[in-house]
Structure formats: structure tokens, C-alpha cells
C-alpha positions, 0 to 999 in steps of 0.5 A: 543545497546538496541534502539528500531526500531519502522517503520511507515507503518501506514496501520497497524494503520488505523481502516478501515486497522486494521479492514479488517486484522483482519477479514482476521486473524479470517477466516471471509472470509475463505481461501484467494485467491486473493487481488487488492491493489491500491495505487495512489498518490496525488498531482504529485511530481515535474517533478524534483524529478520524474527524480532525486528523488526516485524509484516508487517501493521503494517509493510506494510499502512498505506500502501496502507490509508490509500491505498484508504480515500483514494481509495475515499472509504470505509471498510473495514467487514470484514477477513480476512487469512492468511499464509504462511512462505517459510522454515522458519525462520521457519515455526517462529518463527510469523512471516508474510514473505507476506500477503493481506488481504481488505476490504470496504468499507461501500459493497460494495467488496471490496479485495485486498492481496497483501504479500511481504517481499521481490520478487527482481525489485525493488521491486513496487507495484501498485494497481488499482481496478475500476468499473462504467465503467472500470479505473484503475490505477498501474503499476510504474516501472523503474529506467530506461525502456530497452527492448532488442529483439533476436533472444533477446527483448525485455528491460526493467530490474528495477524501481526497487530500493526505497522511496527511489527509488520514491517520490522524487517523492512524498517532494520533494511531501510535503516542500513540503506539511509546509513550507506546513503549517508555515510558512503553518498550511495543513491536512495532507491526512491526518487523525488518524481517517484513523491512527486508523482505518488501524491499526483495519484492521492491528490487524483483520488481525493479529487475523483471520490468529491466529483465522482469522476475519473481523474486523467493525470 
């Protein structure tokens, strides 16, 4: 039909994301062998919506997916997932509010993604990639960079308080790209096999968490 499909995971936009992928892409940290990924959302989503709305691995593992297949350049040969309830609520509805997933990946590496529904501290979004050379990694960002010393401690603000704020930056970026996408035809950074194969690895994980198995993609 001639439309372009332009997907926002906006990881692939964000200059602290984009930065760590590249060093990863130029060896700067050798062979890579391993990854902690934690993605925990603020503020909780409604009770209700926990119940009724989404599933956490659809809804929180896409990103950070789409985000280590990019940088790893690789692709997730195995998945086992498992979950847990913070309520009894919603132990009884048989829903996850907290989520680990474990990847391997088809050259060796194995990747870790820790996912909560909800971080009382702020926003949490963590990455870090572990090589033969080196460690990269992508930090949380407070709401602001003050920093209080006195004789009770040393205090920094909570970190940013959600997704909007977090990724401002990479949101304005993935604006100006889907502009040049449209009104120059320059090619979107994310491809259809990269959404098609994100959500083999949700699918895989969901499906992993109700045997209890690894799933083999």
C-alpha cells in the first residue's frame, strides 16, 4: 500500500540509550556476555486496569526487547519468564504486577529483565551490558541534579516521575525522525522483523510464565 510503518520504542532515540548501543556495536566492550535490564514503572496503574487491562509482559517488555536485540545486534534464541503478585488481589485474578525474564540469545548472551508495575521511588529504568572488555550502562535520571550534604546525610530527589518525562528528549528526537521519514521518504531506524520478532519474545514469555518452561523461538 505504499504506508510507511514507523514503531516507537523510543530506547533507540534516547541519547544515553543510543550512546551505550553504539559502543556496544563498536567492541568497546568486547565480546558481550551478559545484561541486567530493569524497567519499573511509576505511577501504579489503577487497581482496575491491573485486573482488566494489559498483560505485564505485553506491556512492559517491548521496549527493552527491541532495545537489547538493537544493540546486541542478536537475536533472543530462548526465553523463561516467571512472576509474582504484590497483592492478594490480584494473586487470586491470576495476574503478574512483577516480572523476570531470562534470554539467551544466539550468540551466548544471556539477558536478564526485571519488570515491576510500579517503583514508589519514581520512575526506574536501568540497562546494563557486560563484555569481555568492559561494562556499558545507562543510569537513572533524577528529577533534578541537586544534591543535599549535611550532617543527617546526603539526599538526591526521587527520580523522574514517569515515561514523559523520562524520555522527553528521545520523544522530540523520534518526532524529527517520523517528520524526515515522512516528508523526505528517509528510512525508519525500526524495522517490521524487528515488531514482529519483539512480540515472538512477549508472546514467548507470557507462554513460558503458564508452563514454567523455556520456550525455544
Amino acid at each position: 500500500s505504499g504506508v510507511k510503518l514507523c514503531c516507537g520504542f523510543q530506547r533507540r532515540f534516547d541519547d544515553s540509550y543510543v550512546a551505550v548501543a553504539e559502543a556496544v556495536k563498536q567492541g568497546k566492550i568486547g565480546n558481550p556476555i551478559s545484561a541486567n535490564i530493569f524497567f519499573a514503572d511509576h505511577p501504579c496503574p489503577p487497581i482496575e486496569f491491573l485486573l482488566t487491562g494489559g498483560d505485564i509482559f505485553m506491556d512492559l517488555c517491548a521496549h527493552d526487547v527491541d532495545y537489547i536485540r538493537h544493540a546486541l545486534n542478536d537475536e533472543v534464541a530462548s526465553v523463561y519468564a516467571t512472576g509474582t503478585s504484590s497483592t492478594q488481589e490480584l494473586k487470586e485474578a491470576g495476574v503478574f504486577d512483577n516480572a523476570t525474564m531470562v534470554m539467551t540469545f544466539q550468540k551466548g548472551a544471556v539477558v536478564t529483565l526485571t519488570m515491576s508495575r510500579s517503583a514508589r521511588y519514581g520512575y526506574d529504568q536501568r540497562a546494563e551490558i557486560f563484555g569481555t572488555e568492559g561494562l556499558a550502562s545507562v543510569g537513572n535520571q533524577h528529577a533534578n541534579s541537586s544534591v543535599i550534604s549535611n550532617i543527617d546525610g546526603i539526599v538526591r530527589p526521587k527520580y523522574k516521575h514517569s515515561f514523559p518525562e523520562r524520555f522527553n528528549q528521545g520523544f522530540q528526537t523520534e518526532l524529527e525522525a517520523f517528520a524526515d521519514t515522512i516528508l523526505y521518504d528517509k528510512e525508519w531506524p525500526i524495522s517490521r522483523n524487528d515488531c514482529v520478532n519483539v512480540q515472538k519474545v512477549a508472546d514467548a514469555a507470557k507462554l513460558s510464565s503458564q508452563t514454567n518452561e523455556v520456550v525455544h523461538l
